[in-house]
mmJSON file of the N, C-alpha and C atoms, coordinates in Angstrom:
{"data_MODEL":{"atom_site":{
"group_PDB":["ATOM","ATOM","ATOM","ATOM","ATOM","ATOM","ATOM","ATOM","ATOM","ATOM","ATOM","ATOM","ATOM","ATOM","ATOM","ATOM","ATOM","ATOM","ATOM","ATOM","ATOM","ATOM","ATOM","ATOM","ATOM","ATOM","ATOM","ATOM","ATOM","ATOM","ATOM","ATOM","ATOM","ATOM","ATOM","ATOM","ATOM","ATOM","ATOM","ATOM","ATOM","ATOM","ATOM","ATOM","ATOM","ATOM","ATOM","ATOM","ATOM","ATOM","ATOM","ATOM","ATOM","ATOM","ATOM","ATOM","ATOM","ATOM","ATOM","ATOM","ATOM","ATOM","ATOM","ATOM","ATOM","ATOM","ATOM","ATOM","ATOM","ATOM","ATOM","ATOM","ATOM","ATOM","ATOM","ATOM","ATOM","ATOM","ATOM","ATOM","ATOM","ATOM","ATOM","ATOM","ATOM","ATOM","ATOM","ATOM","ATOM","ATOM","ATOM","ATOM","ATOM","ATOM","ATOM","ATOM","ATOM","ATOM","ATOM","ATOM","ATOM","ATOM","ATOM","ATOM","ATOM","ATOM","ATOM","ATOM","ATOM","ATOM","ATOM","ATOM","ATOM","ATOM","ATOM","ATOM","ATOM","ATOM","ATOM","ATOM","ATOM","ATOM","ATOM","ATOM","ATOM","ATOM","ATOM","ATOM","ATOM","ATOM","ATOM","ATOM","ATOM","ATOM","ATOM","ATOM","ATOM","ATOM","ATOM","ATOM","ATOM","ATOM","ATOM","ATOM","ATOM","ATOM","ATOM","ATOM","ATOM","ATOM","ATOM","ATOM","ATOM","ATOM","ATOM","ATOM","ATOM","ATOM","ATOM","ATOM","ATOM","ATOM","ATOM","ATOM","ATOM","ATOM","ATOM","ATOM","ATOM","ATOM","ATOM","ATOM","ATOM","ATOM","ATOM","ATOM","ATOM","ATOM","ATOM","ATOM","ATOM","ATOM","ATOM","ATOM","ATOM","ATOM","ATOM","ATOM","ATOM","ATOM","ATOM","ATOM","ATOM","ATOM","ATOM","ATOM","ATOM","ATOM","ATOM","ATOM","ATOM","ATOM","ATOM","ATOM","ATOM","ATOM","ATOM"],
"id":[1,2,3,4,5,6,7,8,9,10,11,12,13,14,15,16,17,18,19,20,21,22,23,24,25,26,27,28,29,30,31,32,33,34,35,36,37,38,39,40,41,42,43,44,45,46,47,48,49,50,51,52,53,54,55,56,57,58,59,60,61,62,63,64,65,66,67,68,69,70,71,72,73,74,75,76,77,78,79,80,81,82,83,84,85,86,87,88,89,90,91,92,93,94,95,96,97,98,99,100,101,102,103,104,105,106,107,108,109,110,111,112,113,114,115,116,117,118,119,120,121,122,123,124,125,126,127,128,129,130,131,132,133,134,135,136,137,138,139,140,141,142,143,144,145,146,147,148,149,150,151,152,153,154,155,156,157,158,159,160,161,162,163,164,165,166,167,168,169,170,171,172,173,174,175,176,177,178,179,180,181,182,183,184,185,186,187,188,189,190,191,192,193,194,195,196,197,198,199,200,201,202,203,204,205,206,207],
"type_symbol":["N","C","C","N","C","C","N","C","C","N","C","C","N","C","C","N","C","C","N","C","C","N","C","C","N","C","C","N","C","C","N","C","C","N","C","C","N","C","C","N","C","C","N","C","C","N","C","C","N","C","C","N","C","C","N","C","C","N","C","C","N","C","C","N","C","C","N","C","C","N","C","C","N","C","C","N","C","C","N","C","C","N","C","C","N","C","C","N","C","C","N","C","C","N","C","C","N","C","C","N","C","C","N","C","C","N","C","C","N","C","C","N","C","C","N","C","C","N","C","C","N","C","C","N","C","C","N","C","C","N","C","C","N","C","C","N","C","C","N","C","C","N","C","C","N","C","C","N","C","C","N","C","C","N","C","C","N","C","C","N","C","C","N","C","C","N","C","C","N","C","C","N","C","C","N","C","C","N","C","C","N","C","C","N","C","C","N","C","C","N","C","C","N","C","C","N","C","C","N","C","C","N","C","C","N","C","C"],
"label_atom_id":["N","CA","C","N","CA","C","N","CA","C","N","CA","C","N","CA","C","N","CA","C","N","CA","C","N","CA","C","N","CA","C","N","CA","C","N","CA","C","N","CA","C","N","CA","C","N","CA","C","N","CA","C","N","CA","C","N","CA","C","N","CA","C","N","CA","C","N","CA","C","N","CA","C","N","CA","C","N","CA","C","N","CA","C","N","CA","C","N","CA","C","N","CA","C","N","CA","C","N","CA","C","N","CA","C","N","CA","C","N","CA","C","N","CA","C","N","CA","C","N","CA","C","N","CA","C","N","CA","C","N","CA","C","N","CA","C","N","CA","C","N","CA","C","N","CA","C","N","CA","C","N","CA","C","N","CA","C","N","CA","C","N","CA","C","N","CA","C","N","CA","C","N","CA","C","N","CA","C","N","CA","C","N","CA","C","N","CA","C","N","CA","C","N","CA","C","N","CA","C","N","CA","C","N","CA","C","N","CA","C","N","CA","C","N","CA","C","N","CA","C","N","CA","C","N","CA","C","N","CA","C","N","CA","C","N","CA","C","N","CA","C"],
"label_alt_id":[null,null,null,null,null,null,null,null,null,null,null,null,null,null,null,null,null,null,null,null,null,null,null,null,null,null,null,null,null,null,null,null,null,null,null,null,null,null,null,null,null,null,null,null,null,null,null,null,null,null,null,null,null,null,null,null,null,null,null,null,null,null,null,null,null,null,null,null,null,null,null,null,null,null,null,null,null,null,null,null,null,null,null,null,null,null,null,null,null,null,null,null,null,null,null,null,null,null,null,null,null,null,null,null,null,null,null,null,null,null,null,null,null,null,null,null,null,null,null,null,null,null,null,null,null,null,null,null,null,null,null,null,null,null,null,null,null,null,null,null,null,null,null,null,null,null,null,null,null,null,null,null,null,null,null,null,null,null,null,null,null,null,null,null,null,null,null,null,null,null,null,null,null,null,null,null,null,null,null,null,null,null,null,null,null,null,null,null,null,null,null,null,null,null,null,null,null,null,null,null,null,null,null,null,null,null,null],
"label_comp_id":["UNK","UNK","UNK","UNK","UNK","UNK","UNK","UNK","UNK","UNK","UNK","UNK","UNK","UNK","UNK","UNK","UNK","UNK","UNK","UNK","UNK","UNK","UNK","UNK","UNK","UNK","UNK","UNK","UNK","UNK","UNK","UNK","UNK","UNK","UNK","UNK","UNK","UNK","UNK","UNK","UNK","UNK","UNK","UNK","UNK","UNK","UNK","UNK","UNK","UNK","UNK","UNK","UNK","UNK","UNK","UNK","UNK","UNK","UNK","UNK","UNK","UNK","UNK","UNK","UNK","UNK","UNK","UNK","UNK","UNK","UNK","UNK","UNK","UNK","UNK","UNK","UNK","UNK","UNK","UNK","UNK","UNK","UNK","UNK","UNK","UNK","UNK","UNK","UNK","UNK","UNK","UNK","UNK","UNK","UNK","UNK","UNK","UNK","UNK","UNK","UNK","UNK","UNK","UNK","UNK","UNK","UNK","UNK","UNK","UNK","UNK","UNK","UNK","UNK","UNK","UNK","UNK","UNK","UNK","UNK","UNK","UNK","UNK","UNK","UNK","UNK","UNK","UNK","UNK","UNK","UNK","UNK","UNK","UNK","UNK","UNK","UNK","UNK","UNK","UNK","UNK","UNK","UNK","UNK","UNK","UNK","UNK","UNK","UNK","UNK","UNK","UNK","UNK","UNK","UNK","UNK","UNK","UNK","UNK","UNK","UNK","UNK","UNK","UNK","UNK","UNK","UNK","UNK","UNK","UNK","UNK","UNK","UNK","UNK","UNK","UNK","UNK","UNK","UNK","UNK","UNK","UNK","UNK","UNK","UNK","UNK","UNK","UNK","UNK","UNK","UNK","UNK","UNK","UNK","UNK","UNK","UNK","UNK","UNK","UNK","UNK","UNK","UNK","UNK","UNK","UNK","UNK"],
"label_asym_id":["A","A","A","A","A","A","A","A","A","A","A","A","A","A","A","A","A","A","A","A","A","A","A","A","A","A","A","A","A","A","A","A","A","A","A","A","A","A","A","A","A","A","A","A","A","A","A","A","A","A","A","A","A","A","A","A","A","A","A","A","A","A","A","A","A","A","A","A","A","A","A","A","A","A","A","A","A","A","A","A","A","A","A","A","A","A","A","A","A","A","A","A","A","A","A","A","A","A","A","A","A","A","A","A","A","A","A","A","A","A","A","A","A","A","A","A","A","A","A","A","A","A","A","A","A","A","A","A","A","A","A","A","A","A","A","A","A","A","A","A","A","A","A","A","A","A","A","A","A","A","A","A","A","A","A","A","A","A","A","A","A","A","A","A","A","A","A","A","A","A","A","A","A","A","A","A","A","A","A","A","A","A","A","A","A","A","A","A","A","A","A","A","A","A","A","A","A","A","A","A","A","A","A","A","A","A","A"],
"label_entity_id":["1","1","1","1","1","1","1","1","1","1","1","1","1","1","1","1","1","1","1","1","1","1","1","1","1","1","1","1","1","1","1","1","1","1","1","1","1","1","1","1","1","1","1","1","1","1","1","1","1","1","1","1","1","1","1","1","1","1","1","1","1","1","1","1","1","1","1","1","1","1","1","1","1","1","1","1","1","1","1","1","1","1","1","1","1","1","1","1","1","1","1","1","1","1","1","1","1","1","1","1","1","1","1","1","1","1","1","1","1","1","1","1","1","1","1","1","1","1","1","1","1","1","1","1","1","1","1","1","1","1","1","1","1","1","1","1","1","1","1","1","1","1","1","1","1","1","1","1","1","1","1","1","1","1","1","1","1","1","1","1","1","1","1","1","1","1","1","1","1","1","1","1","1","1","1","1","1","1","1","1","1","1","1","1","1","1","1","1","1","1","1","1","1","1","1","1","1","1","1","1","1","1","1","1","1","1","1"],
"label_seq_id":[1,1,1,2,2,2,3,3,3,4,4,4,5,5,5,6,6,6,7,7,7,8,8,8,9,9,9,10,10,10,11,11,11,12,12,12,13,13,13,14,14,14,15,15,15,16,16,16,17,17,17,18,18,18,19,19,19,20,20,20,21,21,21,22,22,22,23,23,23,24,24,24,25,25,25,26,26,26,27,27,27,28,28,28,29,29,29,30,30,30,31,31,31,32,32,32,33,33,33,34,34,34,35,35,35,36,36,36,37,37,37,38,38,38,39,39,39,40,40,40,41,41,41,42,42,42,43,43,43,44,44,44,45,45,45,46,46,46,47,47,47,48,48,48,49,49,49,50,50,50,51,51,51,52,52,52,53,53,53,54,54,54,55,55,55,56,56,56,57,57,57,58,58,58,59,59,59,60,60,60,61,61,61,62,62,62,63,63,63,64,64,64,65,65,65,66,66,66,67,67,67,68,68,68,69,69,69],
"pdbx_PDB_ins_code":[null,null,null,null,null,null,null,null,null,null,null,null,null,null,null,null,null,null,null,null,null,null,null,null,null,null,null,null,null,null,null,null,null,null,null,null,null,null,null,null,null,null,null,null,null,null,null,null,null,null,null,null,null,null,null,null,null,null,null,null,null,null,null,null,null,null,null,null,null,null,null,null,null,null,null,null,null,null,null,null,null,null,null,null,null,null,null,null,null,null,null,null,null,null,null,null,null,null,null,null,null,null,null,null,null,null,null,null,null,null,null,null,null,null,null,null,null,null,null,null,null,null,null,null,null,null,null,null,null,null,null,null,null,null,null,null,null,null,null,null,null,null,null,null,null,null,null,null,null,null,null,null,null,null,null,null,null,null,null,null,null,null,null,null,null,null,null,null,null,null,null,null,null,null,null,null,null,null,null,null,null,null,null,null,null,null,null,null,null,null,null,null,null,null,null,null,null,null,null,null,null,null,null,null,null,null,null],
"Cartn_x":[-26.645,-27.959,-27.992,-28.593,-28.863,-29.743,-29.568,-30.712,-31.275,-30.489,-30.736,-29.832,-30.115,-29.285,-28.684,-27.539,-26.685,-26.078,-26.594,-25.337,-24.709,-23.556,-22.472,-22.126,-22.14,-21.885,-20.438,-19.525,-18.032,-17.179,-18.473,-17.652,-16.349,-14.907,-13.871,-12.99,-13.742,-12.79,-12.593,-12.965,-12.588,-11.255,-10.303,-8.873,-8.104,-9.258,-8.363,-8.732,-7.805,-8.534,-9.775,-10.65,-12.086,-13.07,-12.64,-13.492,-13.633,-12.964,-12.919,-14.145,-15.224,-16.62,-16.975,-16.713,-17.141,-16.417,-14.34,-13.55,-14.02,-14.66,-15.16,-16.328,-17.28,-18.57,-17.937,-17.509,-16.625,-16.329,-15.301,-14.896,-15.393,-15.926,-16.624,-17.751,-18.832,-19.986,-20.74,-21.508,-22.486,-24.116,-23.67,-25.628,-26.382,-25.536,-25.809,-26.101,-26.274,-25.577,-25.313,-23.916,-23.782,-23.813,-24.625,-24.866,-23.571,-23.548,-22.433,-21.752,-20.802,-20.272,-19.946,-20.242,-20.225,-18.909,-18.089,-17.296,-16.317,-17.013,-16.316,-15.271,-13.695,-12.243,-12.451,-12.793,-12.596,-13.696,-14.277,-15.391,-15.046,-16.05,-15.287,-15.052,-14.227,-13.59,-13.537,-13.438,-13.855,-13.84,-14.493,-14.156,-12.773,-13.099,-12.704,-11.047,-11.085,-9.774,-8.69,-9.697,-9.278,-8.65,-9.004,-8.625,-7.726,-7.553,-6.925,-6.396,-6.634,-6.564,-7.359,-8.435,-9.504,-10.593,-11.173,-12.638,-13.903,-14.721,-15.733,-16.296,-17.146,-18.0,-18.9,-18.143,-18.8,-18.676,-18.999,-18.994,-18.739,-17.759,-17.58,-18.371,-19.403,-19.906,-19.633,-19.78,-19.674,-20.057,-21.82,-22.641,-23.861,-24.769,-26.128,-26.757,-26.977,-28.212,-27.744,-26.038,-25.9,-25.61,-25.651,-25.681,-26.981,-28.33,-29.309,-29.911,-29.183,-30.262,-29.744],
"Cartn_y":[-59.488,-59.731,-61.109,-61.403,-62.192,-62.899,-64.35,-65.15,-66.21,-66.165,-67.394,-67.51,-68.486,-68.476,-69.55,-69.803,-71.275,-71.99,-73.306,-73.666,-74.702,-74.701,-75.359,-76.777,-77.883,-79.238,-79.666,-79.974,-80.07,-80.955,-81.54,-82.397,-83.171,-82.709,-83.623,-83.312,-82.056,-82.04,-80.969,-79.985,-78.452,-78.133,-78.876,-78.791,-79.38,-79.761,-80.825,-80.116,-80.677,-79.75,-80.571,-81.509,-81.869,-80.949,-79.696,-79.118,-77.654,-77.841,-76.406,-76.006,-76.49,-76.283,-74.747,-75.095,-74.728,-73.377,-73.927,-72.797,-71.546,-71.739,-70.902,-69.76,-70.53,-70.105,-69.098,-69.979,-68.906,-67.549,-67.983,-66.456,-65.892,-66.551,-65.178,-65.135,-66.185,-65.959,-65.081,-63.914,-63.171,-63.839,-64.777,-64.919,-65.587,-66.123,-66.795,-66.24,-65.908,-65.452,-66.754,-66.661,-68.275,-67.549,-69.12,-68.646,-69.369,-70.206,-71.513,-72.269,-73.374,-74.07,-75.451,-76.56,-78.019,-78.554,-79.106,-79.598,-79.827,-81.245,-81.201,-81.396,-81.053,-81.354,-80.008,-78.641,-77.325,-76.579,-77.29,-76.695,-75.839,-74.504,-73.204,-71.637,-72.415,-71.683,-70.526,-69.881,-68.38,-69.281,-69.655,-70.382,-69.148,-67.776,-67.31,-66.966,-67.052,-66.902,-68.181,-69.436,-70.859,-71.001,-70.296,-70.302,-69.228,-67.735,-66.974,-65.923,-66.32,-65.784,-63.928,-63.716,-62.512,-63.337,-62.567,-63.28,-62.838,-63.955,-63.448,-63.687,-63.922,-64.335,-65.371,-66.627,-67.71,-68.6,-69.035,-69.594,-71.341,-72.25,-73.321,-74.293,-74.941,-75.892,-77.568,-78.104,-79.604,-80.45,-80.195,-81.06,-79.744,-80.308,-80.071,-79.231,-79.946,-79.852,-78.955,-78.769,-77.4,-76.121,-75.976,-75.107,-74.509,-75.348,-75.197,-74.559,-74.61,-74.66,-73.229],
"Cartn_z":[-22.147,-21.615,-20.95,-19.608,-19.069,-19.571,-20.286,-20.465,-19.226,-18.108,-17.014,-16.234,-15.339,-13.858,-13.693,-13.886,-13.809,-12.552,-12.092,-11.165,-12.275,-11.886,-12.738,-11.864,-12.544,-11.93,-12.462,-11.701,-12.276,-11.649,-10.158,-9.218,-9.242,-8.824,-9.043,-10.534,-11.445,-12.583,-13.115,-11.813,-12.036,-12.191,-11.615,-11.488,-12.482,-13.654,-15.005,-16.095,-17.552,-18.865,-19.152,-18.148,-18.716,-17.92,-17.04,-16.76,-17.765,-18.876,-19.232,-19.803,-19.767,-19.959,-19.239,-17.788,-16.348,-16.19,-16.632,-16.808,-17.375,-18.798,-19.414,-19.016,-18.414,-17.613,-16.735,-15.785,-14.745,-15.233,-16.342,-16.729,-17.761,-18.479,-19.858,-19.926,-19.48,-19.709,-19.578,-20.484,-20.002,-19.878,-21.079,-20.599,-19.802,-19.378,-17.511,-16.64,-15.727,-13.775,-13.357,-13.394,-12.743,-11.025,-10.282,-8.733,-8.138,-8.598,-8.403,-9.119,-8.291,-9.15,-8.081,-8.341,-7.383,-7.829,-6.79,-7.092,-5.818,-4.954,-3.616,-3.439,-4.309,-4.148,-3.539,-4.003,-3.852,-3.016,-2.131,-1.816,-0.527,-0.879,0.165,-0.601,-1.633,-2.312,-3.277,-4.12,-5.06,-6.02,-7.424,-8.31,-9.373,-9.502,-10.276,-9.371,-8.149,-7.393,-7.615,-7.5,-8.322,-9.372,-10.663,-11.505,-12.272,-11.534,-12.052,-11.355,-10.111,-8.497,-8.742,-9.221,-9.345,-8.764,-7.825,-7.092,-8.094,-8.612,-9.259,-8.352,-7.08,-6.296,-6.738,-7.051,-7.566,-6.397,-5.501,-4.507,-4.94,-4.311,-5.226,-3.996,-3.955,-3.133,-3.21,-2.063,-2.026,-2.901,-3.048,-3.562,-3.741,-4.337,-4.994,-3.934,-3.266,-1.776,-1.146,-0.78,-0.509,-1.023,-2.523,-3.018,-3.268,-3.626,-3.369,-2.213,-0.794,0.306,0.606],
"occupancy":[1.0,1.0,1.0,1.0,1.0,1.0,1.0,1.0,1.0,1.0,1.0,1.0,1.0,1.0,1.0,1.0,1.0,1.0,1.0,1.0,1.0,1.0,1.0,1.0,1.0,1.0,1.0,1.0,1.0,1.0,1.0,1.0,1.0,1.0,1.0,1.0,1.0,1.0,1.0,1.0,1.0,1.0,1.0,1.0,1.0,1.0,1.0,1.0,1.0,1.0,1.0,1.0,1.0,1.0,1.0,1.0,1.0,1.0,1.0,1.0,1.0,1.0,1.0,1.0,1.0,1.0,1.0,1.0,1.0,1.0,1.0,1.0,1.0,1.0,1.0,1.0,1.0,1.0,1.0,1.0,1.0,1.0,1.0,1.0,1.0,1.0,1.0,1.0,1.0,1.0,1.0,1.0,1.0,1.0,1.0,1.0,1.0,1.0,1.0,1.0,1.0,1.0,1.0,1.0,1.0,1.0,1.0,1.0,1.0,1.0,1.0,1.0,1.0,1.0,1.0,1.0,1.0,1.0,1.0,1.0,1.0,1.0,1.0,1.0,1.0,1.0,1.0,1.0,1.0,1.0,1.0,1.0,1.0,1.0,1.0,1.0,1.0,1.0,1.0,1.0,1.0,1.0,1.0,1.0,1.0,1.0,1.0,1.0,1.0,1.0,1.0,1.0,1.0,1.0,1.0,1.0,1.0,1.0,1.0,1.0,1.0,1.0,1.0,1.0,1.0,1.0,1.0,1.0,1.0,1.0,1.0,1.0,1.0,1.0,1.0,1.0,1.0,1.0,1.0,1.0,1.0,1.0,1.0,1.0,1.0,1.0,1.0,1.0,1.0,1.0,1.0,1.0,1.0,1.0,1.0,1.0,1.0,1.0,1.0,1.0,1.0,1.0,1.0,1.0,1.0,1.0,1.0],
"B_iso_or_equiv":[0.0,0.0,0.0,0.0,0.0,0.0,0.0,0.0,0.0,0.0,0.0,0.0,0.0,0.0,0.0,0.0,0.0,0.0,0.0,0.0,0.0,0.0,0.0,0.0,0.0,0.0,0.0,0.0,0.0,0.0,0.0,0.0,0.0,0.0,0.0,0.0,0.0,0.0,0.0,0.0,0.0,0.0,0.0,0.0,0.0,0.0,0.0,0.0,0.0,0.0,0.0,0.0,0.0,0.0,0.0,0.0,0.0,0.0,0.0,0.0,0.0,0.0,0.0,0.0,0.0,0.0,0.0,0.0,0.0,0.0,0.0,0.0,0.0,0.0,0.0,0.0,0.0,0.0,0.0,0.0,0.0,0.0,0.0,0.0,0.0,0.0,0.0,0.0,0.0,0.0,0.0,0.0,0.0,0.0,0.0,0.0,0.0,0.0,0.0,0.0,0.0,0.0,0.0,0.0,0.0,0.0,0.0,0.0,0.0,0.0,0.0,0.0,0.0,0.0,0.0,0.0,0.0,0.0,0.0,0.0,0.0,0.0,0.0,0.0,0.0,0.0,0.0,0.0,0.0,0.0,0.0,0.0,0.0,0.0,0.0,0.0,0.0,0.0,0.0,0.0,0.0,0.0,0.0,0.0,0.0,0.0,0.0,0.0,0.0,0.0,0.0,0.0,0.0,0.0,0.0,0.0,0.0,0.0,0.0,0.0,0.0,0.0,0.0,0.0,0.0,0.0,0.0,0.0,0.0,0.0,0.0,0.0,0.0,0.0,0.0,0.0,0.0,0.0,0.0,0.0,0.0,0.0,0.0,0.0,0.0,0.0,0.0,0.0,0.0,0.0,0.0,0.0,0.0,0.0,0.0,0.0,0.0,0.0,0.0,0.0,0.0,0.0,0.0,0.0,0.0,0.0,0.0],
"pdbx_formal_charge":[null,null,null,null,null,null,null,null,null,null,null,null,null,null,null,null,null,null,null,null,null,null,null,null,null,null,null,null,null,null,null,null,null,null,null,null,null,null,null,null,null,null,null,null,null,null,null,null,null,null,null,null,null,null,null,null,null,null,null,null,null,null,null,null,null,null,null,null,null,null,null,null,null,null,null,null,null,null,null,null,null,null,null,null,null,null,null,null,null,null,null,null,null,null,null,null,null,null,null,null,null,null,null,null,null,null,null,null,null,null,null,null,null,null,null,null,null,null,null,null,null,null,null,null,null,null,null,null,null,null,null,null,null,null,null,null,null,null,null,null,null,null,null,null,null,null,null,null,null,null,null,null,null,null,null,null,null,null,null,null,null,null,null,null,null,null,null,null,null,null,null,null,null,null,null,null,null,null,null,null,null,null,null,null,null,null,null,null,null,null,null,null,null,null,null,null,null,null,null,null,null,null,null,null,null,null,null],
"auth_seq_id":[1,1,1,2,2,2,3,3,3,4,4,4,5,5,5,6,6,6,7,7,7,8,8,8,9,9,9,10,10,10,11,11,11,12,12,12,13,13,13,14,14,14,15,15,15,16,16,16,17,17,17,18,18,18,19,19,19,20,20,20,21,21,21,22,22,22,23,23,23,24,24,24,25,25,25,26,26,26,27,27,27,28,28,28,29,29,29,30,30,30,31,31,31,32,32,32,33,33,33,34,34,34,35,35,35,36,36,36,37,37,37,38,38,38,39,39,39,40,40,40,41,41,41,42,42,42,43,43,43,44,44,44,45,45,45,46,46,46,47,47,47,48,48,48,49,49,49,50,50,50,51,51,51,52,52,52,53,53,53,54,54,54,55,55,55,56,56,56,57,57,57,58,58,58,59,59,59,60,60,60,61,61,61,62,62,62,63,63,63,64,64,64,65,65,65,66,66,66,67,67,67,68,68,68,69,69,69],
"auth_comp_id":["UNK","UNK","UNK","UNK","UNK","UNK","UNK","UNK","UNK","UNK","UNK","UNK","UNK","UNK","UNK","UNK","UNK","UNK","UNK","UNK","UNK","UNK","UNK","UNK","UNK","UNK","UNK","UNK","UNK","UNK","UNK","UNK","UNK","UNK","UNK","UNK","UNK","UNK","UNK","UNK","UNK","UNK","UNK","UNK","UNK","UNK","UNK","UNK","UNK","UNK","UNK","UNK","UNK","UNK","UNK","UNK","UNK","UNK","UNK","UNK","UNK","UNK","UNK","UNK","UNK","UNK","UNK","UNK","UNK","UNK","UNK","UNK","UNK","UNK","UNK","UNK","UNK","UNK","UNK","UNK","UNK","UNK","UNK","UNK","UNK","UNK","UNK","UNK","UNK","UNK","UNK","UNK","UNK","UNK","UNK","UNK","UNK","UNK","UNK","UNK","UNK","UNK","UNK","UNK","UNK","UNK","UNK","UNK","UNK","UNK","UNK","UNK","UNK","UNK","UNK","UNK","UNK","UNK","UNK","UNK","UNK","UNK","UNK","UNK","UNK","UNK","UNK","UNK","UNK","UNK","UNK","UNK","UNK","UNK","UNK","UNK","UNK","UNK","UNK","UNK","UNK","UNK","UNK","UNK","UNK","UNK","UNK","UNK","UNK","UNK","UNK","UNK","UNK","UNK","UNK","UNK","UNK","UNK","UNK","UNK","UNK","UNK","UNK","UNK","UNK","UNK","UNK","UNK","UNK","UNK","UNK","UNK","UNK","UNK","UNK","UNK","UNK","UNK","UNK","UNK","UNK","UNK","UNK","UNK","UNK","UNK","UNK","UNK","UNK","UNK","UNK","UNK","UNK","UNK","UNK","UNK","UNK","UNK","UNK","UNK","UNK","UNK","UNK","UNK","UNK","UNK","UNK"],
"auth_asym_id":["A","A","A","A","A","A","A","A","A","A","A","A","A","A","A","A","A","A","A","A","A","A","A","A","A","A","A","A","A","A","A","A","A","A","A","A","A","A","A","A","A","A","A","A","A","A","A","A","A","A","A","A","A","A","A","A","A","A","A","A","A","A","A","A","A","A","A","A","A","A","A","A","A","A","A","A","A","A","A","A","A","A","A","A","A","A","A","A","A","A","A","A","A","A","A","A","A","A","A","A","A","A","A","A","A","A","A","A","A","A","A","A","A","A","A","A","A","A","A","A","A","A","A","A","A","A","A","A","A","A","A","A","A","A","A","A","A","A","A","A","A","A","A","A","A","A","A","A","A","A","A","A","A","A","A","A","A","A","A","A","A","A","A","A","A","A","A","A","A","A","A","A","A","A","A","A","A","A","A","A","A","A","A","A","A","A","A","A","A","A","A","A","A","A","A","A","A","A","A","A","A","A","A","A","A","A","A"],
"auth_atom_id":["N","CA","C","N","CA","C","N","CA","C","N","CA","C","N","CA","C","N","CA","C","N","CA","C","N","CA","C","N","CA","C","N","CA","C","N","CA","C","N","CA","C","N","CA","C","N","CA","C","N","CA","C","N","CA","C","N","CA","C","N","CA","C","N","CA","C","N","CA","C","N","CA","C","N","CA","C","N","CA","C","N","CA","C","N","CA","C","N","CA","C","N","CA","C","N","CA","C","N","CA","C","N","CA","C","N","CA","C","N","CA","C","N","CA","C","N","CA","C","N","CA","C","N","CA","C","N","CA","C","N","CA","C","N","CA","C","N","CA","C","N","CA","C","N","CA","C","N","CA","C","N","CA","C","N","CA","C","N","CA","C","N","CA","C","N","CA","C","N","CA","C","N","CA","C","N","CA","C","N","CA","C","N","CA","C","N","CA","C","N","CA","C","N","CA","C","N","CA","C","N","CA","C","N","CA","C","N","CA","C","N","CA","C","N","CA","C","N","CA","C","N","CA","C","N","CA","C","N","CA","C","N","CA","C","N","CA","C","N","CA","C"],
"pdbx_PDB_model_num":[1,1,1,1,1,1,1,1,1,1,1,1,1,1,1,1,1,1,1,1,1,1,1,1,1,1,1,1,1,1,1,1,1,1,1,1,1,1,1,1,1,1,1,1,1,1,1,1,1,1,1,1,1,1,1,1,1,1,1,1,1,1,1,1,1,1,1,1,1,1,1,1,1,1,1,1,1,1,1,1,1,1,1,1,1,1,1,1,1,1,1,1,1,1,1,1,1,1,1,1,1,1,1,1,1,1,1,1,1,1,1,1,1,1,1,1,1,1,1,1,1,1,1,1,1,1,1,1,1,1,1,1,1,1,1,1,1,1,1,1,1,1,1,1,1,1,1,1,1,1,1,1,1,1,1,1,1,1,1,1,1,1,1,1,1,1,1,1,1,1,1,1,1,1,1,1,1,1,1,1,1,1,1,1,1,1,1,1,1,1,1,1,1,1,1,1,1,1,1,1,1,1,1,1,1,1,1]
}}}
C-alpha cells in the first residue's frame, strides 16, 4: 500500500555506501511512489538502471527546482 509520494535528495552520494538510504528506496520500497531522485553527478539518468542496470522509471534530476517543475 502506498502511503505517499517521495522525491529522494542524495545530491553527490548516490554513487557511495552513504547513499544506501536512497539505494534502498529505489529498489524495495512499497510505501512510497518515489517520483524522483536529486543528485547532480547522475543527472539524466534511470536511478534503478544506475544501480542494477533494470529501469524503474525513477528519473535522477540535477537539483530540486527541476525535479519539481
Amino acid at each position: 500500500m502506498v502511503d505517499g509520494v517521495a522525491l529522494v535528495y542524495c545530491d553527490e552520494f548516490f554513487d557511495t555506501i552513504w547513499g544506501k538510504t536512497a539505494h534502498g528506496l529505489v529498489r524495495f520500497t512499497r510505501r512510497y511512489e518515489v517520483v524522483g531522485l536529486v543528485d547532480s553527478k547522475h543527472t539524466g539518468e534511470d536511478a534503478g538502471m544506475f544501480l542494477d542496470g533494470k529501469p524503474s522509471g525513477i528519473l535522477i534530476y540535477e537539483d530540486i527546482d527541476s525535479a519539481v517543475s
